[in-house]
N, C-alpha and C positions, 0 to 999 in steps of 0.2 A: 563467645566472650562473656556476654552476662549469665549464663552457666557456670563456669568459671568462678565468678566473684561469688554467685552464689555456692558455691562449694566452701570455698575459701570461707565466706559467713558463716558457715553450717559446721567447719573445722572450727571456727574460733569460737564459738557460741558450746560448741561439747567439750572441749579442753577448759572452756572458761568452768562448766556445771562440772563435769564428771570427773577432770583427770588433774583439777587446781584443788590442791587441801588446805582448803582457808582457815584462819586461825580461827580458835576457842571465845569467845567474851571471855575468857580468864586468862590466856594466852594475849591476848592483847592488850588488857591492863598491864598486867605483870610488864611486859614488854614497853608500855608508856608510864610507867612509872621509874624503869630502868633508867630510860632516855632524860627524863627529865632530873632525874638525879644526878644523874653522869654529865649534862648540861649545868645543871645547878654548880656542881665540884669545879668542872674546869672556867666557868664563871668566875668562881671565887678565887682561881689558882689566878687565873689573867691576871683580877683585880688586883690581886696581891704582890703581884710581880710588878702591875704597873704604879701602886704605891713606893713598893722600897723603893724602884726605879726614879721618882718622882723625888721623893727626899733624897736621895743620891745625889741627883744632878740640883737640886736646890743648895744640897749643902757645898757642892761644888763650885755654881756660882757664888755664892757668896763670899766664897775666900778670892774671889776678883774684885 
């Protein structure tokens, strides 16, 4: 049994160094700056939607 886990450790600990291709420091900017742009845009798209959305229904109520 504790042979075992220990294998199992010993698999995950070599796949984690040898057989995982971790990104670049330049790969991984590029990639967070991706993210936050593409975060930033669909932020502005919500906001924007829930504006018109927002005077729509104001200028709706007000004809009641």
């Amino acid at each position: 049994m504790m042979e075992n886990i220990r294998a199992l450790f010993k698999e995950y600990s070599d796949e984690l160094l040898y057989k995982v291709q971790w990104p670049t420091l330049e790969n991984l900017q590029s990639s967070t700056v991706t993210v936050l742009i593409a975060s930033l845009m669909i932020a502005l798209i919500i906001f924007a939607m829930d504006a018109v959305f927002q005077f729509g229904m104001d200028g709706l109520y007000s004809l009641f």
